[in-house]
N, C-alpha and C positions, 0 to 999 in steps of 0.2 A: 503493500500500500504506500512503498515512498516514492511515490511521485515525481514531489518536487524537487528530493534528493538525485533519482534517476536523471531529471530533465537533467538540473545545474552540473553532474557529473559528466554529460555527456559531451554537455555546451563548451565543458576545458577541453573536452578528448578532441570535439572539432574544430577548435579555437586552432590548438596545438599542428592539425591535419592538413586545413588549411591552411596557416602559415607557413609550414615547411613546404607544402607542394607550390603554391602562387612563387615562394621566392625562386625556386631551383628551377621550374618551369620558365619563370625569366630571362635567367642567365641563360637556361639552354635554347630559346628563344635568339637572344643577341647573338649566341656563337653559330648558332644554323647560318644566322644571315652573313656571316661571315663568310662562309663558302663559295666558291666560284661558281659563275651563273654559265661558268663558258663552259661548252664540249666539242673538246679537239678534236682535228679530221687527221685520217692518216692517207699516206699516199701508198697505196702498194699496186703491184704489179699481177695484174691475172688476164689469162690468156693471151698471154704478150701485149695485154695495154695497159697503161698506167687511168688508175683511178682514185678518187678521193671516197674513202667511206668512215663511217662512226669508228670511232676505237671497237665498241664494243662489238662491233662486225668484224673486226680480224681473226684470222683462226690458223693454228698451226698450218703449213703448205701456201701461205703467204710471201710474198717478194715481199719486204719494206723496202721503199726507196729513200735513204738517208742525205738530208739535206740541214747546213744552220740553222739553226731555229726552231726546229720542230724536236716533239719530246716522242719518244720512242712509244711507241704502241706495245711492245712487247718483250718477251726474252727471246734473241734469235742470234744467230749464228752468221758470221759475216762472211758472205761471198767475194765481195770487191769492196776494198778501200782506201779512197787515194786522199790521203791526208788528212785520213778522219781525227776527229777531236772530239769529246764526249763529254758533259760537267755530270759527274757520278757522285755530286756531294750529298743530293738526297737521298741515298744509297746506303753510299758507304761514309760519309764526311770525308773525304777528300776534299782540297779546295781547288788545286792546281785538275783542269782538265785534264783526262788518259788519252794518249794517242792508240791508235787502234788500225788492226792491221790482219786480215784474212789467215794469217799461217795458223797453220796445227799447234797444238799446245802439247805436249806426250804429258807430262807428271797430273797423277791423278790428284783430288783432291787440291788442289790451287787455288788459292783466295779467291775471294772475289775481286777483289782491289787488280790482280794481276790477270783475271782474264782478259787480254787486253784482243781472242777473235770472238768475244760477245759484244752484244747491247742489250741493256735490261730496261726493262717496263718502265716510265717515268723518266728515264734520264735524258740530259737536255745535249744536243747535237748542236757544238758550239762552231766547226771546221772542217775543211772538206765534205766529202760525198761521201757513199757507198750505196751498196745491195745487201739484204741479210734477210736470210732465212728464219720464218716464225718456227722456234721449237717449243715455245710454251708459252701460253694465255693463262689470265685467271691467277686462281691460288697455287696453280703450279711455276709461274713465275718468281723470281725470286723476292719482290714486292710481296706476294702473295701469300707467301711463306713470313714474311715478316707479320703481314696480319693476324698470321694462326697463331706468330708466339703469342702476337696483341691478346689475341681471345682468347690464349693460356693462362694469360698471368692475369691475376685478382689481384684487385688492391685490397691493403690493409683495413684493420679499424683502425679510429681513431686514437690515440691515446687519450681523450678525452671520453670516449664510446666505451673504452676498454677499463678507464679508471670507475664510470659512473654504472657499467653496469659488475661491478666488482663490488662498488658499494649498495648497488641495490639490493643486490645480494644478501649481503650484510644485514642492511635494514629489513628485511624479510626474517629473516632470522631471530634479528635483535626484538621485531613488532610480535612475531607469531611465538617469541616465550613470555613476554610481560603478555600476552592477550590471554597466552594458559594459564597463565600465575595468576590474573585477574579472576578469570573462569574458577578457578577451583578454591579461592578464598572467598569470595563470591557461593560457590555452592555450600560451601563449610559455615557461611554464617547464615546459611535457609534462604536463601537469595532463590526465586526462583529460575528455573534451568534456561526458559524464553527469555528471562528478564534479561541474565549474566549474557545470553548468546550476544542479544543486542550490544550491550554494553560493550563487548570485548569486541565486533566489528568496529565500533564506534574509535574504540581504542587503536585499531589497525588504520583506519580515515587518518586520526592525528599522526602516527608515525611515520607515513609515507608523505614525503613533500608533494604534494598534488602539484604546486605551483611549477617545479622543478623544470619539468619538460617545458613548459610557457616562457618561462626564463632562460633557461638552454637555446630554445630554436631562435626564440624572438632576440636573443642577443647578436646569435650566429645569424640570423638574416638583416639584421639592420648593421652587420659587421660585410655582407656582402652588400648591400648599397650605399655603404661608404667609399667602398673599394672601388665601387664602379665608377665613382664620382671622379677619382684615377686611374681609367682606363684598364680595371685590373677584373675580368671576370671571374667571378668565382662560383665554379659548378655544383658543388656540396656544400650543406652546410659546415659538414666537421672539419673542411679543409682550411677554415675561417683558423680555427683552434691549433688545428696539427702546423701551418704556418710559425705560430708561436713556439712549438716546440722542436725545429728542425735543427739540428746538431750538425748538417754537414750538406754542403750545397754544392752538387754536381752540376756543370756546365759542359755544355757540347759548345764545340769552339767554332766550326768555318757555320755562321750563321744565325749564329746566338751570341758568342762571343764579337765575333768580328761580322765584317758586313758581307759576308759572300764576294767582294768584289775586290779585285784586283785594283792597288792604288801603287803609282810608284813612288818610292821614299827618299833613293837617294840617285844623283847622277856625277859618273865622275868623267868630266872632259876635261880638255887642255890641261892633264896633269895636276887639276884639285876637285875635291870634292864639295859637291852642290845636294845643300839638302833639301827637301820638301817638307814646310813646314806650317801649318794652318794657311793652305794654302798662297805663303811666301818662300822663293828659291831665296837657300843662305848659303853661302861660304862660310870658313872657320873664321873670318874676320868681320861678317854680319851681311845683313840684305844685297845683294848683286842687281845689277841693272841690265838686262837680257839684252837688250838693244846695243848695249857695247860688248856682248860677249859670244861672239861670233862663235867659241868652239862648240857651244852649246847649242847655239840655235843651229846651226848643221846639223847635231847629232837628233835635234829635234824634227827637221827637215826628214833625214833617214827615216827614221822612225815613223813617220807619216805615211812616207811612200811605199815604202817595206811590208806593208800594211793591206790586211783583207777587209776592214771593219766598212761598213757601208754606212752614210751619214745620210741623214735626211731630217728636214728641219719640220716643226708641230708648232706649230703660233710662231714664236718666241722663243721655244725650247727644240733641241739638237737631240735630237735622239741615235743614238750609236749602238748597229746592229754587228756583232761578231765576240770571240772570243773573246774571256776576260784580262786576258795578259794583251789583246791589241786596242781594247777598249780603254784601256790603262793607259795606252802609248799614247792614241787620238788625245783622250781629255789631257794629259800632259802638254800636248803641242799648243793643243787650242787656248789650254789657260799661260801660256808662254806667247802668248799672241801669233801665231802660227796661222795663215787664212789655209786651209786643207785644202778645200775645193778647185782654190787659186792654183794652190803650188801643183795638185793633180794635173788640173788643164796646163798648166807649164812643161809638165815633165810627164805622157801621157805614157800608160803603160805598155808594153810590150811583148812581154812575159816574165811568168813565176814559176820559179823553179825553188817545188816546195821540201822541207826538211824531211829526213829518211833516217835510217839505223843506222846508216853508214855516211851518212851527213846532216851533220847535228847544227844544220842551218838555213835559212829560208835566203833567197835572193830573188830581186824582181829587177829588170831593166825596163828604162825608160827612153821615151826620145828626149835627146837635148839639144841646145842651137846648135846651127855650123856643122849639122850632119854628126851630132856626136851623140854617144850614148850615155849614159848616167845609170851605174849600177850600184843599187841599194841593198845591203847585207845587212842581217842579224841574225842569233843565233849562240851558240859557244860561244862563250869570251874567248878561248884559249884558243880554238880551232880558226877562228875570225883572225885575232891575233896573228896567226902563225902566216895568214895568208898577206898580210901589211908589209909594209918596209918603208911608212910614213906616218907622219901624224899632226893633226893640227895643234898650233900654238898660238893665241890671238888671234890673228889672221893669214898667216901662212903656215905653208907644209915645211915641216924638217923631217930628217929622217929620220927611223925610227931604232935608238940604240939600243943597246941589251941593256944597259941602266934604265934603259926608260920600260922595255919589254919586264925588267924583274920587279917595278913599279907599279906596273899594271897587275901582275900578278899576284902580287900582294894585297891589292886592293880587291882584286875579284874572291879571293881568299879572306879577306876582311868581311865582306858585303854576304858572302857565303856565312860564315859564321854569325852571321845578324839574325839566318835566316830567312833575308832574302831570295827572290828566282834574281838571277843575275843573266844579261843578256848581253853581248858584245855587239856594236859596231860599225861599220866600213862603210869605203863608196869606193868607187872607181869612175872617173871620166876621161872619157877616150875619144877615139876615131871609129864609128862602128864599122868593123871591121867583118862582122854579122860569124863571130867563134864564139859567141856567145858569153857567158858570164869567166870573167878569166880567175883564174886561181892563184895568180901573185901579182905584185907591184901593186894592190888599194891601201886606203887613205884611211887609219886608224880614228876613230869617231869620240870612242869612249863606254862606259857602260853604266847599264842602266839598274840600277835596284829594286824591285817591286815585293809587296806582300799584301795580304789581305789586311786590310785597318781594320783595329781594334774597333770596337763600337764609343760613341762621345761618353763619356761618364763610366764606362764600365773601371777602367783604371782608380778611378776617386774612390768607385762602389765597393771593390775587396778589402781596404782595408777597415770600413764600416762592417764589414761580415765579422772580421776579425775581432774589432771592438767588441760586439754581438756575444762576442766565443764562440761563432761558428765555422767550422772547418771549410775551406774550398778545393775544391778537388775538377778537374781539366778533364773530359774524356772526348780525345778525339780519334779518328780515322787518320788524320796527316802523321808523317813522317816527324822520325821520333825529334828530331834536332829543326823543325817549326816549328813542334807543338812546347820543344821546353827555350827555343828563346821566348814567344808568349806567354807561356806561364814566368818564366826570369821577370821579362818586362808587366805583370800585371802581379808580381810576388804573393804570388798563391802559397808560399811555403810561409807568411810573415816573419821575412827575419830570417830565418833556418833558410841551412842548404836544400835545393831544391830535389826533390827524390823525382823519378819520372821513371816510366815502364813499358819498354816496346811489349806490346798485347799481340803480336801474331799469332805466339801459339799457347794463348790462354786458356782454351780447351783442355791441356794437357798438364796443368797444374791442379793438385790437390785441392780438393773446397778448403779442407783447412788451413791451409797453405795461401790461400786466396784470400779466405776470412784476416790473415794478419797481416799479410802485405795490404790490404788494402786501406787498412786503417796508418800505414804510412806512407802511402804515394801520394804524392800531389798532383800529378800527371800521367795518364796512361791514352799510350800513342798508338795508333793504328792498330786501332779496337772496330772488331767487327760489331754489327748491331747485336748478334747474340752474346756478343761479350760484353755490351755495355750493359745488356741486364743482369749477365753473371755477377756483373761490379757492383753493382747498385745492389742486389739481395745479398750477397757478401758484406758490405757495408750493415745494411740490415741485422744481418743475423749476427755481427759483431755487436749490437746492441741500439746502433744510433739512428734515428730518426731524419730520413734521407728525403733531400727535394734533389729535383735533376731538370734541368730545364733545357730544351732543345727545340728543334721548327723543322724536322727533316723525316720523315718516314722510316728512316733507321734508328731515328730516336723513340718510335712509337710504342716497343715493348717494356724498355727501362722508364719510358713517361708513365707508363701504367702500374707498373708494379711500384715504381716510388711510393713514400709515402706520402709524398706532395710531387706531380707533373707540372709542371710548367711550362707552356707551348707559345710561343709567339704568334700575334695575332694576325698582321698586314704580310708580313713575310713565311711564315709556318704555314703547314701542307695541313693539308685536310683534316687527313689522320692524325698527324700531331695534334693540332685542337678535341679533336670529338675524344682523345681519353685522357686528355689532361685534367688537372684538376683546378689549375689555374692558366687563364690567356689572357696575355698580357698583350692588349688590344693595340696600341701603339710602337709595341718591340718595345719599350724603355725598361731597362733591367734594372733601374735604380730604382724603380716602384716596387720590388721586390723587398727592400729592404723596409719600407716603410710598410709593408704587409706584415714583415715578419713582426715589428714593433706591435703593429693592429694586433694580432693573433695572440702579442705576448699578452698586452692588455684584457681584452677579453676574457684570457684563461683566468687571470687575475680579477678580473671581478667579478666571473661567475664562480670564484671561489670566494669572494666575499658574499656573495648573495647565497651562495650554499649553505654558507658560516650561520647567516642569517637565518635561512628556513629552518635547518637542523636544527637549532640552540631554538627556538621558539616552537618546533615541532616538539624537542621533546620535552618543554614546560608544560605543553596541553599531556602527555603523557604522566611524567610526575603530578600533575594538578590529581588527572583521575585517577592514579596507584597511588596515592599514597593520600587521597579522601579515603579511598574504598580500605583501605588497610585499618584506617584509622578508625572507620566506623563510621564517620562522616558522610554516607550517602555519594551520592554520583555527583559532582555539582555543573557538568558541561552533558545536554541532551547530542543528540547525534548530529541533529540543525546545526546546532550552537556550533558545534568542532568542524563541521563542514562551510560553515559563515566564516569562523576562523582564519580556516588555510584558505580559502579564496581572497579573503580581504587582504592579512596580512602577507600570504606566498607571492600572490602574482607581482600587486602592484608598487611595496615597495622593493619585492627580489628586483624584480625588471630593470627601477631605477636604479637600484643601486649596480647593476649589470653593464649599466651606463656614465660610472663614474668616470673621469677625465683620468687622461693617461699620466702616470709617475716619470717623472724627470728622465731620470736614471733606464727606463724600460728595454733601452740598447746598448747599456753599459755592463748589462747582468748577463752573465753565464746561464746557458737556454737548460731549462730544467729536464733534472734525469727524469725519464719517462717513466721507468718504474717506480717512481715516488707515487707514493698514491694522491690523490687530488684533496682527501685529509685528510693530516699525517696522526700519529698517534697524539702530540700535544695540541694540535688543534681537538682534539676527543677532548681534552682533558679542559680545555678551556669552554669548549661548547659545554661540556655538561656542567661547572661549575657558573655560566652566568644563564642556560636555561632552569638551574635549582633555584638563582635568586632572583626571576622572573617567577616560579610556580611557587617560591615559599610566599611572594608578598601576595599571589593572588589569595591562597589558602588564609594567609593572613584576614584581608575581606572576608572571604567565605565565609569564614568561623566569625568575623565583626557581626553576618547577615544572621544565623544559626541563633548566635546568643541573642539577636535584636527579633527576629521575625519566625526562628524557627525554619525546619527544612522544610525548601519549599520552592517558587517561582522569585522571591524575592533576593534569597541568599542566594539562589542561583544567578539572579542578573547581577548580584554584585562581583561574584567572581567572574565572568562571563567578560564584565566591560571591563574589569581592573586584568584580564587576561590579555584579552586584545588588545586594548590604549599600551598595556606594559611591550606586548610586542613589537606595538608599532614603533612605536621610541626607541627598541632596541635597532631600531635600523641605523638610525644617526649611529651609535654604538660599532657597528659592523664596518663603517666605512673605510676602517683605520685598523691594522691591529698595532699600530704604535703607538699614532697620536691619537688624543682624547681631545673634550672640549674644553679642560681645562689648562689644554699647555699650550702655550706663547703662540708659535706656529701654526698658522689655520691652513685647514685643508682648502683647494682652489673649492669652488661653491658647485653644490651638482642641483640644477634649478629643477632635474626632473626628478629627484628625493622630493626635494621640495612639494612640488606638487603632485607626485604619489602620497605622500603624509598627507598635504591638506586635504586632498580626495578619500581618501580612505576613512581619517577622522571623521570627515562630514558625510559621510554616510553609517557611518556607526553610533552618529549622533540621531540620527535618521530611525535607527532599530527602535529606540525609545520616542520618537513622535510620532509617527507611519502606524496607524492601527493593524491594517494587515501587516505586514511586516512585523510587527510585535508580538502579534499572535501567532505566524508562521515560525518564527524565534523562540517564542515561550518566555518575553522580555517581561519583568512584573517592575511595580511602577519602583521609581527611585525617590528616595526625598533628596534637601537639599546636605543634609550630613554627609548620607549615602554618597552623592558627588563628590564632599572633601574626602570622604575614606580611598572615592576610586582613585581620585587624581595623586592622592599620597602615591599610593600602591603602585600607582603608575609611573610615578617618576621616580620612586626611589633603586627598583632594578637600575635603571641608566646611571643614578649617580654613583652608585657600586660597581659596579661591572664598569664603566670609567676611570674610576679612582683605582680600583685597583689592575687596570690595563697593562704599566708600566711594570708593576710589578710581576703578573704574569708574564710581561714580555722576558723580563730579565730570566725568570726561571728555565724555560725552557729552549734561551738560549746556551 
């Protein structure tokens, strides 16, 4: 027959249902629309004619016909390829394109990285042609294979999921013996059997925080539309939380780290070196003036010509179609003032005679006036080099000495250990003689340095992690000696020598062998996708609390099993967003940090607002064990305790769930995760200021008892001196250091504020609202009765206050 118990129980259960579903259904909402709306055509060849059809119409027995610019349809097998070039960073994280070439491969088992007569599904055809054969579509693709790891690995619970249903636990336990113990003192004093049943549910209502889950979701979803306010989506709610507690932050480098794109760094002509630097060229003595330094703009002139990149202009904006090492070379010329189009119609092409295995260099010839020809070389520094026997200095040619040749060598041997691609050089102008591109006597140019850039902010952003106390850790596909100059120059070790780890053949190392190395690498290089999840769950099962963040389809498996994914939004692939658990819509990694602050916060005050329910749940507990013990009758009906935790759980837990972040939030070491979310001295605190919250209401009770007798009367007095005493305990919660009575005030939380007023004035309401009064079982108060509640009521806070500090000291 309870009714209005049922309705009101059910009204939290849907409060709770639809909050958490509206928010998550949001965020997955914005990430849908993120998706590309294109679907790319492929070109293949069937019954000897070439056609354009959907990807999803290719099928093994396929010709692909491989052109710039277009992303492979499939995994297939190369028949013809004349100077193919391939970007396999969403693959494998490579950054540097694979050249690629029809021959047989004999050793079985061969990376993926070195199948160099494949093309695989997805990757992007940056140079030359070819032909290749479809051998696999689908999941049988090597893509394909990467989704099934995808939908192998489960993500974790939360440590937040894992501490709170550990204490539910608990609380079940701790509720279902005080409900026995009640029951059976209860039948020992002739209590009847119906009566005690009742009572002892009633008793189970106050032990469970009803509010708990209202306060959980609602904190974690107004923790996800803050986030969003910074570009930062967030899929789950628990991932609000687990943010806070993440101990060690995996980074995939060509993409996340740096910008996928080839930038050049450094240029060395006429015998000094020229840096690239916020886009100004420096020498070692400061800013250079191009227009008087003839060596440079020649070598910049080469480099243009030398060059497959196809330009074409969009309003205002230059759009540069080709490779990303000659994309690199164009925008260098053009921001060096270089007109391209110009120097092209001057010097119009002739032929390209492109780089091979056994020449490790590109050359193109041009016409030039007076019947001559102008041939444009890059390629080996050293191979280029050897073919010179001149070189520019200011504006003429000298020849070119072995002091000056062991100059040059050192310098390419500098720029190499930078980390750099390092590229040489040359020209020749002649008489065409039509012998075609000649192989000595050209004009040494210089070379050129290139690397992928870092991203704006990411270098500021590691040593913030660090402050944090959280570990960074590099998991790329490139080559061992890229990946540890960028980890050197982003000092991912802080301080300490840098550890790094060629991952070729990580497969074949021990899990437990893996579980310890992995907690001291700072960097592991040329990690296949299945390796990057071996790293990540090895991480794991060494204990820590792992985010991994990446934008690559190789990244997909370790983004999901993390226990925070991280996928970039404008540049990250499909897959990488749909199992992340965070997308960071703008790519800015520095938002990341300021998440992790969020998350810490939150955990932080949904452990204040826990502190809160708990220490006030179990005063309505002690209030009834220990009336019923005493002999004193029941003095909270089942209403009453059900009015209770609605009034006092939801709305000041919530605010206080919402108190402002602590100074300090990213100067703190990120909490052990198996720490429980309350430790045993938090027990010990909780239950000594929920005794002196349920002794001053018993106090009233027994005021009502000896004044009215048991009855509706002695019940409303403990009833409102229980409530008003909880509500006040919230002020109490905000802090567990400072009180209200020491110097330092806490910044102000306006929405405590107006949970108290709200709450009091509707509990002032119980006593003027006829129904309501009667639905309550409220009996009338005089005006004494008022002073005895308000005593009662405030005097919990000023003990449990006063004595804060001293509890503090104790149980540190």
């Amino acid at each position: 027959g309870g009714l209005s118990d049922a309705i009101v129980i059910m009204g939290v259960v849907a409060i709770n249902a639809v909050i958490g579903y509206l928010t998550e259904n949001e965020a997955e909402r914005a990430i849908e629309s993120l998706k590309s709306l294109v679907h790319p055509l492929a070109q293949v060849v069937r019954d000897d004619a070439a056609m354009e059809i959907e990807l999803l119409e290719v099928v093994p027995g396929d010709l692909l016909v491989l052109r710039p610019g277009i992303y492979v349809a499939a995994d297939s097998r190369l028949l013809e390829a004349t100077q193919l070039s391939v970007d396999e960073s969403v693959l494998t994280g490579e950054s540097m394109p694979v050249a690629k070439d029809a021959l047989a491969i004999k050793p079985e088992n061969t990376p993926l990285a070195d199948r160099v007569n494949m093309v695989f599904m997805g990757t992007l055809i940056t140079g030359g042609q070819g032909i290749a054969l479809v051998v696999a579509t689908g999941k049988y693709t090597e893509m394909g294979q990467l989704q099934i790891l995808i939908g192998e690995a489960t993500a974790p619970d939360t440590p937040m999921e894992r501490q709170l249903s550990l204490m539910g636990n608990q609380l079940v336990g701790i509720s279902g013996a005080v409900c026995g113990l009640v029951f059976v003192i209860g039948l020992l004093r002739g209590q009847g059997f119906l009566e005690m049943f009742k009572i002892s549910i009633s008793l189970a209502v106050a032990a469970v925080p009803e509010g708990l889950p209202a306060v959980a979701t609602t904190t974690l979803a107004l923790g996800i539309k803050n986030m969003g306010k910074q570009h930062v989506l967030i899929r789950r709610l628990g991932a609000v939380e687990t943010l806070g507690a993440v101990q060690t932050m995996c980074f995939d480098k060509t993409g996340t780290v740096t910008e996928n794109r080839m930038s050049v760094r450094q240029i060395y002509a006429g015998m000094q070196r020229v840096r690239i630097t916020e886009g100004q060229f420096r020498s070692e003595t400061g800013p250079i003036d191009l227009s008087s330094c003839d060596e440079v703009l020649q070598l910049m002139q080469v480099s243009a010509l030398c060059n497959e990149t196809e330009i074409r202009e969009d309003g205002e904006e230059l759009i540069l179609e080709g490779s990303s090492t000659e994309t690199a070379l164009i925008r260098m010329a053009i921001h060096a003032g270089v007109d391209v189009a110009r120097l092209r119609k001057q010097y119009p092409l002739l032929k390209t005679n492109y780089r091979s295995e056994s020449r490790l260099f590109m050359g193109t010839l041009h016409r030039a006036e007076n019947h001559q020809i102008l041939v444009a070389l890059k390629g080996s520094p050293l191979e280029v080099l050897e073919m010179c026997d001149r070189h520019i200095k200011g504006n003429e040619e000298l020849p070119l000495t072995e002091e000056d040749r062991n100059r040059i060598e050192t310098e390419n041997e500098q720029m190499a250990g930078e980390a750099l691609r390092v590229l040489g050089f040359a020209r020749f102008i002649g008489p065409d003689d039509e012998s075609g591109e000649p192989e000595k006597g050209l004009t040494w140019l210089g070379l050129v340095g290139m690397a992928d850039p870092i991203r704006d902010g990411v270098k500021e952003l590691i040593p913030r992690f660090h402050q944090a106390g959280i570990a960074t850790i590099m998991i790329t596909g490139d080559q061992a000696a890229t990946a540890y100059a960028v980890g050197k120059e982003l000092n991912l070790s802080n301080e300490d020598p840098l550890e790094i780890l060629d991952s070729s053949h990580l497969a074949n190392i021990d899990s437990d062998a893996l579980r310890a190395l992995s907690q001291r690498i700072d960097v592991f290089a040329r990690v296949s996708p299945a390796s990057k999840l071996q790293i990540v769950q090895a991480l794991q099962k060494s204990g820590r609390i792992v985010a991994m963040t990446g934008d690559g389809i190789n990244d997909g498996p370790a983004l999901k099993a993390a226990d925070i994914g991280v996928a970039l939004g404008s540049t990250g692939t499909d897959i990488a967003r749909e199992v992340a658990d965070v997308v960071l819509e703008n790519d800015n990694l520095e938002t990341m940090i300021l998440a992790v602050g969020h998350g810490r916060t939150i955990y932080s005050n949904i452990r204040k607002a826990l502190h809160f329910l708990l220490s006030t749940n179990f005063s309505e507990i002690m209030v009834m064990f220990f009336a019923g013990a005493l002999g004193l009758g029941y003095p909270l009906t089942a209403m009453q305790l059900l009015w209770i935790n609605l009034l006092s759980d939801i709305f000041p837990g919530l605010a206080l769930a919402l108190e402002p972040p602590e100074p300090d939030v990213l100067k703190r070491p990120p909490r052990d995760p198996e720490e429980p979310i309350v430790r045993k001295s938090d027990f010990k605190r909780i239950t000594f200021e929920a005794s002196i919250i349920s002794a001053s209401a018993l106090g009233a009770y027994t005021y009502g008892i000896s004044r009215y007798g048991m009855g509706a009367r002695a019940n409303s007095l403990a009833f409102q001196s229980l409530t008003l005493g909880q509500l006040l305990h919230a002020v109490s919660c905000r802090s567990e250091t400072h009180s209200i009575f020491s110097q330092e005030k806490l910044p102000p939380n306006r929405y405590l504020n107006l949970a108290l007023s709200g709450s009091l004035l509707l509990q002032l309401l119980t006593m003027l609202i006829p129904g309501l009064r009667n639905l309550l079982g409220v009996g009338a108060i005089s005006a004494l009765d008022g002073v005895v509640i308000g005593a009662s009521s405030l005097l919990p806070l000023f003990v449990n206050e006063a004595t804060k500090t001293t509890a503090q000291g104790v149980q540190q």
